[in-house]
LOKOL-71218 format. One record per atom (N, C-alpha, C): z, x, y. Coordinates in Angstrom, 2 decimals, decimal comma, padded with zeros to 5 digits. Each point is the difference from the previous one (the first is absolute). Example, Ala and Ser with C-alpha at 12.3 -4.5 7.8 and 13.67 -1.06 7.14 Angstrom:
2
<r z="007,80" x="013,19" y="-005,69"/>
<r z="000,00" x="-000,89" y="001,19"/>
<r z="000,00" x="000,90" y="001,20"/>
<r z="-000,72" x="-000,35" y="001,05"/>
<r z="000,06" x="000,82" y="001,19"/>
<r z="000,73" x="-000,77" y="001,09"/>
# end
This chain:
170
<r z="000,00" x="000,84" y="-001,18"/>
<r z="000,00" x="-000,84" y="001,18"/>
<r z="000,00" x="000,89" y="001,25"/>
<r z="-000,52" x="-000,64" y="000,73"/>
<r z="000,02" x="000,90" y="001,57"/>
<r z="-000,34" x="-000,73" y="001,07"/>
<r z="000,97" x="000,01" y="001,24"/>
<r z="-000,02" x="-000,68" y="000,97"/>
<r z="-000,61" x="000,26" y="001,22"/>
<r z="-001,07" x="-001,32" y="000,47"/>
<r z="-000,91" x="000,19" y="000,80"/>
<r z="000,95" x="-001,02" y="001,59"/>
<r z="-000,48" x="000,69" y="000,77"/>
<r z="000,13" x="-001,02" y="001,14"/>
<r z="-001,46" x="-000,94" y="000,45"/>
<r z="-000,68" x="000,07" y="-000,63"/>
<r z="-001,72" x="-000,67" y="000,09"/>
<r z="-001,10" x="000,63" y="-000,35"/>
<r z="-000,93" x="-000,97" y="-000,40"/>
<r z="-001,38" x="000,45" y="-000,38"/>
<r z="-000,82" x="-000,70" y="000,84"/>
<r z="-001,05" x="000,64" y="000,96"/>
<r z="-000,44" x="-000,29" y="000,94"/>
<r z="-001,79" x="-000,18" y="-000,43"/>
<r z="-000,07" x="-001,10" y="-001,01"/>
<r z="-001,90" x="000,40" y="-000,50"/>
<r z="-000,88" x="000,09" y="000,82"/>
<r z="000,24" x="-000,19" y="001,24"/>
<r z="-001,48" x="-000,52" y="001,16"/>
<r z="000,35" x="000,69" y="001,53"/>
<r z="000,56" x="001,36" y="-000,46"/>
<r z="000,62" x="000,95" y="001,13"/>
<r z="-001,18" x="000,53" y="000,83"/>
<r z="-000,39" x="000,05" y="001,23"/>
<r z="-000,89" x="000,06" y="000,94"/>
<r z="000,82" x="001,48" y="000,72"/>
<r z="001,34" x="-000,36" y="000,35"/>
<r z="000,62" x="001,37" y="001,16"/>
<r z="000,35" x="000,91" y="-000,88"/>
<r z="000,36" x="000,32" y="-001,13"/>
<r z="000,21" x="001,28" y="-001,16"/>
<r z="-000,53" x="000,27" y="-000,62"/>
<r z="-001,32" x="000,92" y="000,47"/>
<r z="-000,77" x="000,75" y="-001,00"/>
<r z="-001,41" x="000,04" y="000,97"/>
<r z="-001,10" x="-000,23" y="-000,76"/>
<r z="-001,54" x="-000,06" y="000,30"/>
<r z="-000,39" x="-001,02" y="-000,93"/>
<r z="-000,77" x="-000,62" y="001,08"/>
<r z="-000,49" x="-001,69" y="-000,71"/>
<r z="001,10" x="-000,86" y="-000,70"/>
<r z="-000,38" x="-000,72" y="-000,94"/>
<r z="001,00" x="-001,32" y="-000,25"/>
<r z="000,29" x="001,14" y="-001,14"/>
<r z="001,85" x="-000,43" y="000,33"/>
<r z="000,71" x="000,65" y="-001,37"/>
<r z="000,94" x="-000,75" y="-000,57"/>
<r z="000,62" x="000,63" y="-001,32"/>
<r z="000,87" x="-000,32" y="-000,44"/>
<r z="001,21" x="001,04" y="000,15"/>
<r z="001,13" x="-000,61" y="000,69"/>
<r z="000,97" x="000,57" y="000,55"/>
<r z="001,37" x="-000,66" y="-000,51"/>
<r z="000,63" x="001,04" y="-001,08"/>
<r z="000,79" x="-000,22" y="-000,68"/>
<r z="001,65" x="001,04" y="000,89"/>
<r z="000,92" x="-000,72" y="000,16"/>
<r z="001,40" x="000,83" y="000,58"/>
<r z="001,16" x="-000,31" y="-000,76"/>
<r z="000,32" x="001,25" y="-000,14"/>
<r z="000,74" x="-000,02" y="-001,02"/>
<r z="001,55" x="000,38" y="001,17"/>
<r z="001,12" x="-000,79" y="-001,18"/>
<r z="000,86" x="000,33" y="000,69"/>
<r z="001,04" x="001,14" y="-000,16"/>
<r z="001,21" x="000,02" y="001,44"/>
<r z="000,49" x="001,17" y="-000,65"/>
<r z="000,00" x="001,16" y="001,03"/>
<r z="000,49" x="000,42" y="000,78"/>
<r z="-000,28" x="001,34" y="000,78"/>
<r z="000,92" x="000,41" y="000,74"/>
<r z="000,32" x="001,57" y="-000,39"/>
<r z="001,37" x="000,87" y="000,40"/>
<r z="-000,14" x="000,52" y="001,25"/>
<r z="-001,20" x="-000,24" y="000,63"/>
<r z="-000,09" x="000,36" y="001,67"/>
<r z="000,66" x="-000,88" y="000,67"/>
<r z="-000,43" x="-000,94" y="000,02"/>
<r z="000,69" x="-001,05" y="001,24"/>
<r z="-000,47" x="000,52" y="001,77"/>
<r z="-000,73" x="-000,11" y="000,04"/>
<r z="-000,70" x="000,66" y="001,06"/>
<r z="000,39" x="-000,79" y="001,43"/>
<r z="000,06" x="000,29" y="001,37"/>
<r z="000,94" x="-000,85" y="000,49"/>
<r z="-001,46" x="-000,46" y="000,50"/>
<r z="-000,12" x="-001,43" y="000,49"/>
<r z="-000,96" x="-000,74" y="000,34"/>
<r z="-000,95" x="000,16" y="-001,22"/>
<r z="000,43" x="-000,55" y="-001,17"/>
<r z="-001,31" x="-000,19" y="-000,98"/>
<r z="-000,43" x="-001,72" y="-000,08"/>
<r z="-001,19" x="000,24" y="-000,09"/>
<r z="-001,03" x="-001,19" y="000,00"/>
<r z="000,41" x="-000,63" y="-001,50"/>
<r z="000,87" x="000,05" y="-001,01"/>
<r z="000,21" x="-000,09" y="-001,16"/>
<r z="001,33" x="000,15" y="-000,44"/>
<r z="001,23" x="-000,51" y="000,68"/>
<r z="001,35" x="000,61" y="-000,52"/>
<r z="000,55" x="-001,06" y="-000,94"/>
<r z="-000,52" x="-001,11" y="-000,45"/>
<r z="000,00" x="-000,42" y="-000,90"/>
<r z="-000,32" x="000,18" y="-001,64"/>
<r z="-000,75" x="000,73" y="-000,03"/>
<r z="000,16" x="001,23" y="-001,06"/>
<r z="000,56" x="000,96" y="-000,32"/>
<r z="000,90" x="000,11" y="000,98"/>
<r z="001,22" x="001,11" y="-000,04"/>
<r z="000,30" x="000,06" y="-001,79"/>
<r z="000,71" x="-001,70" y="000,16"/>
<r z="001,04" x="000,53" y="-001,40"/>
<r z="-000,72" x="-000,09" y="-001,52"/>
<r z="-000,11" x="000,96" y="-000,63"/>
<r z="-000,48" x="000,08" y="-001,11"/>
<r z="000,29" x="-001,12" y="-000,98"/>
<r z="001,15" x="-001,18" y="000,46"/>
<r z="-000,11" x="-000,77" y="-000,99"/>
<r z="-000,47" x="-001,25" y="000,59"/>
<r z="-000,53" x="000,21" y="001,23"/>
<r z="-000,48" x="-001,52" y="000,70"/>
<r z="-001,56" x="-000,49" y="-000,65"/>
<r z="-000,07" x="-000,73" y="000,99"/>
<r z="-001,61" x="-000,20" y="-000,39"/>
<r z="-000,07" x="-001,13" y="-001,23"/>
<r z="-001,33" x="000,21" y="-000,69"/>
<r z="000,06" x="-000,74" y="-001,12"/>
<r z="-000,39" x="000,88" y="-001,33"/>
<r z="000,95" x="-000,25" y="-001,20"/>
<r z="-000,38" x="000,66" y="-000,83"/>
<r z="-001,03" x="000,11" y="-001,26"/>
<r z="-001,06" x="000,68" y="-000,35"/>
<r z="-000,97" x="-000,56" y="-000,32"/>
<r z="-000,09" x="000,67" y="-001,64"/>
<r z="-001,22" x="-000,18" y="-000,91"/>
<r z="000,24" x="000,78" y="-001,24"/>
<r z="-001,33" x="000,72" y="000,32"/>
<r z="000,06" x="000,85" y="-000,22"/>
<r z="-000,97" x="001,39" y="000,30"/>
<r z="-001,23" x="-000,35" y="-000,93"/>
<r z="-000,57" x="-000,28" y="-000,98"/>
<r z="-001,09" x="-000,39" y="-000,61"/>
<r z="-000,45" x="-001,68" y="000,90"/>
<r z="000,14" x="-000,52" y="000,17"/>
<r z="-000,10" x="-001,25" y="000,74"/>
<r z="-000,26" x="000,54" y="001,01"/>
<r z="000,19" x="000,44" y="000,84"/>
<r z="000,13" x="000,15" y="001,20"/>
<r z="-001,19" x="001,29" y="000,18"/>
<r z="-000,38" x="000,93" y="-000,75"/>
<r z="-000,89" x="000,75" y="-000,22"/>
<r z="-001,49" x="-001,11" y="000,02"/>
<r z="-000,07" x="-001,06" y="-001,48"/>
<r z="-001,17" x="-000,46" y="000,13"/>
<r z="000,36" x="-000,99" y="000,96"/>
<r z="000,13" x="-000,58" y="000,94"/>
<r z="000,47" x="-000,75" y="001,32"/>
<r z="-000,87" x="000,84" y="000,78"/>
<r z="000,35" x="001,32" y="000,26"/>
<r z="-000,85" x="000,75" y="001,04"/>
<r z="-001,29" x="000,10" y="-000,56"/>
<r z="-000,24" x="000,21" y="-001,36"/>
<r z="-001,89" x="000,57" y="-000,40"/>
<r z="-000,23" x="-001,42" y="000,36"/>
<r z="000,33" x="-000,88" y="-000,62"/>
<r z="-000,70" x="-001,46" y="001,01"/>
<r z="-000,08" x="-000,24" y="001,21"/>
<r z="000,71" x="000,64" y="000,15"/>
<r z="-000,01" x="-000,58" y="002,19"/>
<r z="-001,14" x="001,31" y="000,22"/>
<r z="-000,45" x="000,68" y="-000,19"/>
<r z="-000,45" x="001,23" y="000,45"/>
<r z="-001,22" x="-000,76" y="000,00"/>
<r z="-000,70" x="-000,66" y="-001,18"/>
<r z="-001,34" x="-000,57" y="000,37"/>
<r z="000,00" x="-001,32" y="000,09"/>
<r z="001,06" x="-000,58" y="000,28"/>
<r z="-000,37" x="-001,65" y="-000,09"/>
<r z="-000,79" x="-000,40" y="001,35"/>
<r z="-001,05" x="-001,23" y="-000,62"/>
<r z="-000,44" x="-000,42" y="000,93"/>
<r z="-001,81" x="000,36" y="000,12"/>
<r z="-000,01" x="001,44" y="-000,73"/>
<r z="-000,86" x="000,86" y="-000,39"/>
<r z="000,20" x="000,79" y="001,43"/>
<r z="001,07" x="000,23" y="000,65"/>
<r z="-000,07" x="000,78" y="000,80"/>
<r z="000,60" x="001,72" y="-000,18"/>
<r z="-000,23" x="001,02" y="-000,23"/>
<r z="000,64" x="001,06" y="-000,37"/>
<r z="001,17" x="000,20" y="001,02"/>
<r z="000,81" x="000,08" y="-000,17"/>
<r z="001,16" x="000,97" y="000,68"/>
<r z="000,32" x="001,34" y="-000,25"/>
<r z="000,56" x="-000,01" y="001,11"/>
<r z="000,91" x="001,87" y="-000,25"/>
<r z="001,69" x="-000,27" y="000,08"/>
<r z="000,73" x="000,97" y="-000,64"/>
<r z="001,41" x="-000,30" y="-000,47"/>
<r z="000,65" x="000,80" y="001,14"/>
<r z="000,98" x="-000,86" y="000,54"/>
<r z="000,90" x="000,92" y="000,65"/>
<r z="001,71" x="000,31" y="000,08"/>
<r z="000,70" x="001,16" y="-000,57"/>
<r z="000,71" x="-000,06" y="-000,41"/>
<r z="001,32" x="000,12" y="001,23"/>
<r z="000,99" x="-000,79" y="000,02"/>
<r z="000,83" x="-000,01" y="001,03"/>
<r z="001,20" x="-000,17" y="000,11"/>
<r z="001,08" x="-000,19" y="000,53"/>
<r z="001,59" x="-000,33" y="000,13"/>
<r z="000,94" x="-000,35" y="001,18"/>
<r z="000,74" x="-000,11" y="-000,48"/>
<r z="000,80" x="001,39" y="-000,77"/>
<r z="-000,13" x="000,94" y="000,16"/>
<r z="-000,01" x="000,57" y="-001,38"/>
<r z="-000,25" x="001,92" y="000,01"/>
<r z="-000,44" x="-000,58" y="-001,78"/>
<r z="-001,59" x="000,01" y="000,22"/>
<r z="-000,46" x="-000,07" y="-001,29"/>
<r z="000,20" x="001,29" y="-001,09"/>
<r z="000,58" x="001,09" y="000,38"/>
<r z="000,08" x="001,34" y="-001,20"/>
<r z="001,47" x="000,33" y="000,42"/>
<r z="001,04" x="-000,52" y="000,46"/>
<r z="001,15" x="000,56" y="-000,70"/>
<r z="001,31" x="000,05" y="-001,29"/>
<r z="-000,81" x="-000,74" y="-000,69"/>
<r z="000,60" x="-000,10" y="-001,15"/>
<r z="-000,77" x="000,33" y="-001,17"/>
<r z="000,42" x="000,46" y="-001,20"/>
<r z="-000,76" x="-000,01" y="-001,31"/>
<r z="-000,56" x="-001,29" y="-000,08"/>
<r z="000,67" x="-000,89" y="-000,09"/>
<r z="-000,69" x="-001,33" y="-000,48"/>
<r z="-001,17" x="-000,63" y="000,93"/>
<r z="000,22" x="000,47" y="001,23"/>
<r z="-001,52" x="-000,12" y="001,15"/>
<r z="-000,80" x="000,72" y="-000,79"/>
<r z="000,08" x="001,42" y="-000,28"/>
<r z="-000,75" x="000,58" y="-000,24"/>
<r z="-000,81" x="-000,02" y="-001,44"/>
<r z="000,58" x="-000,40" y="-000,66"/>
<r z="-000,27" x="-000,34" y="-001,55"/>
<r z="-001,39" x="-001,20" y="000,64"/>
<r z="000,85" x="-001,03" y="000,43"/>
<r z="-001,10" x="-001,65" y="000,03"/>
<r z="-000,90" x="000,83" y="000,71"/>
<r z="-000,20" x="000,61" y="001,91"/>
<r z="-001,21" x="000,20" y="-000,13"/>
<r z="-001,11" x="001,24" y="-000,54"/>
<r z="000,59" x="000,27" y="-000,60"/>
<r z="-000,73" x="001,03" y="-001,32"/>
<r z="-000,62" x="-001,20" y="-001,12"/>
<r z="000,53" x="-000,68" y="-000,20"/>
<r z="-000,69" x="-000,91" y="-000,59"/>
<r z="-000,91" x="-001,06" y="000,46"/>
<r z="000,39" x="-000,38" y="000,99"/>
<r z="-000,90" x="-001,10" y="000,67"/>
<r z="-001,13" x="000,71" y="000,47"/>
<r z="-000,13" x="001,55" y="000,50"/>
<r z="-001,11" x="000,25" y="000,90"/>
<r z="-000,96" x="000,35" y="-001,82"/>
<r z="000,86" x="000,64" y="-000,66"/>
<r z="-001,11" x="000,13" y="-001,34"/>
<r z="-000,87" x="-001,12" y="-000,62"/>
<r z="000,95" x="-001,29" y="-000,04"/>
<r z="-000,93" x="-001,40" y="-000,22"/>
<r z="-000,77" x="000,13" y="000,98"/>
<r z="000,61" x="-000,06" y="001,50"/>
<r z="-001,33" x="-000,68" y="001,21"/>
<r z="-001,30" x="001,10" y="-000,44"/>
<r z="000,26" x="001,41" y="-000,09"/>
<r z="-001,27" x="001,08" y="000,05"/>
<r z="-000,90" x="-000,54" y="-001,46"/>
<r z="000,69" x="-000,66" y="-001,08"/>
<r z="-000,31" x="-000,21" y="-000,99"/>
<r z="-001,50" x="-001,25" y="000,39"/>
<r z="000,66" x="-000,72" y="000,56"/>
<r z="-000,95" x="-001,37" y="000,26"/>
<r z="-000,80" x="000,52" y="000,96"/>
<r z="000,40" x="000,43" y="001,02"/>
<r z="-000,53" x="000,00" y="001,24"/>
<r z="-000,14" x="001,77" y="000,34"/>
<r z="-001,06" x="001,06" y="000,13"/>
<r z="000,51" x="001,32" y="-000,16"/>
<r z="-000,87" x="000,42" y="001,11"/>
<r z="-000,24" x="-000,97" y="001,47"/>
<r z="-000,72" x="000,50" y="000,97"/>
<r z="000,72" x="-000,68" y="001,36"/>
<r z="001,87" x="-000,43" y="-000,60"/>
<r z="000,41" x="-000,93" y="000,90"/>
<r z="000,70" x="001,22" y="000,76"/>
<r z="000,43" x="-000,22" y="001,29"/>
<r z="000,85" x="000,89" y="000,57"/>
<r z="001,30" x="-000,73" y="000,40"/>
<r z="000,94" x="000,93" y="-000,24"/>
<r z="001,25" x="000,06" y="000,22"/>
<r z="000,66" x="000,48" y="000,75"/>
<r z="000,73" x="-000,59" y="000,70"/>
<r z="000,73" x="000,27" y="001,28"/>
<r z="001,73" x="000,10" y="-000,30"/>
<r z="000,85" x="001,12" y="000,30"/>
<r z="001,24" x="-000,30" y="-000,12"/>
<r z="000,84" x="000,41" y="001,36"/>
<r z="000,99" x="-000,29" y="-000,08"/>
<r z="000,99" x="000,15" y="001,73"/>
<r z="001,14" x="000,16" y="-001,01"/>
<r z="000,57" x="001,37" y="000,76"/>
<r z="001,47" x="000,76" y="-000,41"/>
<r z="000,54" x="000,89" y="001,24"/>
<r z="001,70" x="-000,26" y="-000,33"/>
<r z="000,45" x="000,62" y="001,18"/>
<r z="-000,01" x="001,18" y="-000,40"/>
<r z="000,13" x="000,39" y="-001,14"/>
<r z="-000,24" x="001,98" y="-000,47"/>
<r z="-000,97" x="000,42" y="000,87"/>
<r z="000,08" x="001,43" y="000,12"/>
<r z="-001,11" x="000,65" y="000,97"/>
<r z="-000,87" x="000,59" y="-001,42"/>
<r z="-001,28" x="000,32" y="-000,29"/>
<r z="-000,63" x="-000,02" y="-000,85"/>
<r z="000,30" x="001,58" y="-000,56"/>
<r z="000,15" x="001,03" y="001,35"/>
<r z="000,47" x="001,21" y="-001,03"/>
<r z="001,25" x="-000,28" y="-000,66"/>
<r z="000,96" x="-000,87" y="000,08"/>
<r z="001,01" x="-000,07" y="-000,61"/>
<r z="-000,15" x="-001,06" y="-001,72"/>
<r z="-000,76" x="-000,09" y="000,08"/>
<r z="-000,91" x="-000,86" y="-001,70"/>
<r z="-000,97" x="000,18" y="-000,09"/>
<r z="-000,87" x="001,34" y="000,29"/>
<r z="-001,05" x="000,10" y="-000,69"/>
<r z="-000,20" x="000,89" y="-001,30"/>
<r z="001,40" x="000,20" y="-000,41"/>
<r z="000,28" x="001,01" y="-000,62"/>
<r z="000,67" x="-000,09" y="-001,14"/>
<r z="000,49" x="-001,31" y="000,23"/>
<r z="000,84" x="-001,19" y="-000,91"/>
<r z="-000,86" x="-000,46" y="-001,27"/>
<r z="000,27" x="000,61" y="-001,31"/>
<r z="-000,73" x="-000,13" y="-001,03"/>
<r z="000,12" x="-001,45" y="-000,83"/>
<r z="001,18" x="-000,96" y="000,77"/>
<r z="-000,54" x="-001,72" y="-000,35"/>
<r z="-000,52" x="-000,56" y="000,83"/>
<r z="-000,75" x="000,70" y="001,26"/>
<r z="-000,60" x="-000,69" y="000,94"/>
<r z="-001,46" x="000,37" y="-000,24"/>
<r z="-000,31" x="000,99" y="-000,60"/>
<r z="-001,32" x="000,65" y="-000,70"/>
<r z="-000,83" x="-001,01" y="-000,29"/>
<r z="000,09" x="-001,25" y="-000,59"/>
<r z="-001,12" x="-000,58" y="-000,26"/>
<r z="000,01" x="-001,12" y="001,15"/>
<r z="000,43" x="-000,34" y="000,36"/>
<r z="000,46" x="-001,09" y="001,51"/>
<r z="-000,95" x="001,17" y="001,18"/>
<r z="000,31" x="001,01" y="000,25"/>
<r z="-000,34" x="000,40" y="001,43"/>
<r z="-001,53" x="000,75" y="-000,83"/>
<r z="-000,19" x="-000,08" y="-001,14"/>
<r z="-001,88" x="000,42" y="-000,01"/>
<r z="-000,45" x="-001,10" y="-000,20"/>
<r z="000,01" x="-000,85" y="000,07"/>
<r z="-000,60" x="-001,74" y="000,50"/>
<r z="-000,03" x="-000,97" y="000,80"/>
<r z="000,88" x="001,16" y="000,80"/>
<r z="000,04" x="-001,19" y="001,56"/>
<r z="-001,42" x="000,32" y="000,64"/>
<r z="-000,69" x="-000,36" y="000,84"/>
<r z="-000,99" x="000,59" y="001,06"/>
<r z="000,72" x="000,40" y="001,23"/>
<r z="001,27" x="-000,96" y="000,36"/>
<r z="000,40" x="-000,19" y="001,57"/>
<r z="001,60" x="000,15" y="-000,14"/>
<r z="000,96" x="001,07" y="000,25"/>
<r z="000,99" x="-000,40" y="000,00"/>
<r z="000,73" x="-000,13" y="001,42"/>
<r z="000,22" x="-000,82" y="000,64"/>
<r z="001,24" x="000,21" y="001,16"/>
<r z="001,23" x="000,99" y="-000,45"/>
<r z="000,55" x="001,18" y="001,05"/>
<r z="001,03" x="000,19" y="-000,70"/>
<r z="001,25" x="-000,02" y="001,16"/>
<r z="001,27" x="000,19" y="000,21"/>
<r z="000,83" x="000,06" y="000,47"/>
<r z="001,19" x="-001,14" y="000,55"/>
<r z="000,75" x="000,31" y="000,45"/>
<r z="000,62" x="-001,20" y="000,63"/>
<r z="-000,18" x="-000,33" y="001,14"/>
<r z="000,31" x="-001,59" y="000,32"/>
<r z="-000,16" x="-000,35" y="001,33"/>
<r z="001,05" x="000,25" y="001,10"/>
<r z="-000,72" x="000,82" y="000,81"/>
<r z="001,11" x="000,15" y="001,30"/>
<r z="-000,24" x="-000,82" y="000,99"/>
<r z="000,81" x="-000,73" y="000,43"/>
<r z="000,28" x="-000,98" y="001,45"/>
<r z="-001,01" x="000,85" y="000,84"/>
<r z="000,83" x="001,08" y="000,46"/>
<r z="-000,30" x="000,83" y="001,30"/>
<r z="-001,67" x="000,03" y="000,02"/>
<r z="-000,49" x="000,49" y="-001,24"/>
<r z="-001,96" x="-000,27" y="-000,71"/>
<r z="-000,36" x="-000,96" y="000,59"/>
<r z="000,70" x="-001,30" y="-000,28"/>
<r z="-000,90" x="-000,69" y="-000,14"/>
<r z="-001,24" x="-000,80" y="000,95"/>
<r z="-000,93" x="-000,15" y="-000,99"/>
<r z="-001,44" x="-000,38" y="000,76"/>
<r z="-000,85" x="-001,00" y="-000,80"/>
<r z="-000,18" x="-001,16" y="000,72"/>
<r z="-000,48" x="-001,44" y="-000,88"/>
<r z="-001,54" x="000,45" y="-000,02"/>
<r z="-000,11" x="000,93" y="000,49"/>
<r z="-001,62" x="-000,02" y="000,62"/>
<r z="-000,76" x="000,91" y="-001,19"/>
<r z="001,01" x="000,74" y="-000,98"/>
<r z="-000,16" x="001,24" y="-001,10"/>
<r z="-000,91" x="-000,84" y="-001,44"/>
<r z="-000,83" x="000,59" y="-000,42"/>
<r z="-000,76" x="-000,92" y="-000,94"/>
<r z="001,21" x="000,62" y="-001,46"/>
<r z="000,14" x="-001,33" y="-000,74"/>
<r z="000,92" x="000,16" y="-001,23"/>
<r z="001,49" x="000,64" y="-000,11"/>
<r z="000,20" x="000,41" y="001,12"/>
<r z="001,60" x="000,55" y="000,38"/>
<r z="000,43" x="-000,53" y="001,22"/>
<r z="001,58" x="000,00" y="000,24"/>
<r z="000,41" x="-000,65" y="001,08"/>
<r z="000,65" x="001,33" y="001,06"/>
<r z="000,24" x="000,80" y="-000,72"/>
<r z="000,55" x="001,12" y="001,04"/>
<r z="-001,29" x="001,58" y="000,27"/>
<r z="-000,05" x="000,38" y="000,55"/>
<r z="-000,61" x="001,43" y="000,17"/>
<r z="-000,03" x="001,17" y="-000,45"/>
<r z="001,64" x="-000,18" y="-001,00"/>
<r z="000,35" x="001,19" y="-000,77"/>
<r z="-000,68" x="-000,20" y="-001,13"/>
<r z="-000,79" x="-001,05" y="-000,33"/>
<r z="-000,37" x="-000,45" y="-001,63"/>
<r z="-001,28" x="000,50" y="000,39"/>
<r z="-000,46" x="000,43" y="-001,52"/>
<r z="-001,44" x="000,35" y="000,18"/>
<r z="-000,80" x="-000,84" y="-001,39"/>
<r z="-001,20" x="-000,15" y="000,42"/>
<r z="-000,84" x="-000,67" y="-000,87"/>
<r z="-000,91" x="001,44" y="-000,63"/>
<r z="000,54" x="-000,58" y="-001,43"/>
<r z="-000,38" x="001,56" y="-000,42"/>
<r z="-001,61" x="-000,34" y="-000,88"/>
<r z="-000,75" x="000,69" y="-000,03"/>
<r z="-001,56" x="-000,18" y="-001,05"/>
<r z="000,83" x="000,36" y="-001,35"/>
<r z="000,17" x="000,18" y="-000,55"/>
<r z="000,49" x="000,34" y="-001,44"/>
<r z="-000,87" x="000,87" y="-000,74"/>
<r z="-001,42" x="-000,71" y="-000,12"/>
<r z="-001,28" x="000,61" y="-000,70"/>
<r z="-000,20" x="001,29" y="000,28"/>
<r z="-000,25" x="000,31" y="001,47"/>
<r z="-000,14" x="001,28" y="000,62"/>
<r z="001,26" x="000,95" y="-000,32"/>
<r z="001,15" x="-000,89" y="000,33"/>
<r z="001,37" x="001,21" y="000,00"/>
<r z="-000,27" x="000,28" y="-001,25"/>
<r z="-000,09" x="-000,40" y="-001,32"/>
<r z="-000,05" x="000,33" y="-001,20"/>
<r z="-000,82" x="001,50" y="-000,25"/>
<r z="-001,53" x="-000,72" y="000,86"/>
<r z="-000,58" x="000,95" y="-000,33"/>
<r z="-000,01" x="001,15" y="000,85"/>
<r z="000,47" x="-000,03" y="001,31"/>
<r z="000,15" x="001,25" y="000,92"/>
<r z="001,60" x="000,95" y="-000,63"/>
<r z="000,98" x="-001,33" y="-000,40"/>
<r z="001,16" x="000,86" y="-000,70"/>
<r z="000,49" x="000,19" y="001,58"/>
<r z="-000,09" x="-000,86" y="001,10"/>
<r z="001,03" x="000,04" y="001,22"/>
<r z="000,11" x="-001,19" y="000,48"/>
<r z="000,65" x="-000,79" y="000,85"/>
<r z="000,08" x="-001,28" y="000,79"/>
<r z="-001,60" x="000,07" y="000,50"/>
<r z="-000,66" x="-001,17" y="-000,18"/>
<r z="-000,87" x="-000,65" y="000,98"/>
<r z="000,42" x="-001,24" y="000,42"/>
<r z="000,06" x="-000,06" y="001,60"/>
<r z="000,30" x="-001,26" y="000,00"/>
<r z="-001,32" x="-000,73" y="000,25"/>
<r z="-000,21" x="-001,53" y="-000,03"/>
<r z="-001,17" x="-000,67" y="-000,22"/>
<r z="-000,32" x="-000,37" y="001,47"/>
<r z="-001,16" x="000,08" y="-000,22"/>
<r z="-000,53" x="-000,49" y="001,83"/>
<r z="-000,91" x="-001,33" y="-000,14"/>
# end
């Protein structure tokens, strides 16, 4: 089981084009002015069963015959084993069905601090887009595409992989 604060199938503001935007709950930042502090407590939200809730998303991804892209959110979608277990599994089904969808995730970790993290290994070589950092008040800027503060960066993933340094995405 694992607890979500919402599944968002027809998400327009998180990501590129229509997505599916899943937030999970749960997060040890607590950031002061977060857009989300209702996900704070790891046992709020609603609790869901992880196979269900997996094919829930491969359906929402094309219903309608419309393709979506997945976007992963919170909370703090990777601080726990058990975050990390489900989306290790969910992104392997979605790549399974769907293996040209892109994926978007938002974390308050700064990315040199988990890129190095050998249960995050299959999660961060399948994202395309990750946001990383926390939100600072003092940052913040409504006007920032996919982040709310200035300290966050929208990272390419594809490129950092393959340059082996931060790119951020333009």
């Amino acid at each position: 089981m694992i607890n979500i604060a919402g599944l968002d199938k027809n998400d327009f503001v998180n990501g590129d084009g229509v997505c599916v935007s899943l937030f999970l709950q749960g997060c040890p930042f607590h950031c002061q002015g977060c857009h989300n502090p209702e996900t704070w407590n790891p046992m709020g939200g609603e609790e869901r069963h992880e196979k269900v809730l997996i094919y829930e998303i491969i359906e929402a991804i094309a219903a309608n015959g419309i393709q979506r892209n997945l976007s992963i959110l919170g909370g703090e979608p990777i601080d726990t084993d058990e975050k990390r277990e489900f989306l290790t599994s969910l992104i392997l089904e979605v790549k399974k069905y769907y293996p040209n969808i892109k994926i978007f995730m938002w974390t308050g970790y700064q990315y040199e601090d988990i890129k190095n993290d050998e249960n995050l290994q299959y999660i961060l070589d399948n994202l395309d887009i990750l946001i990383d950092g926390p939100f600072e008040l003092e940052e913040r800027d409504i006007t920032l595409w996919l982040r709310g503060s200035r300290n966050q960066r929208v990272i390419d993933m594809k490129s950092t992989r393959e340059r082996n340094e931060v790119i951020v995405y333009v």
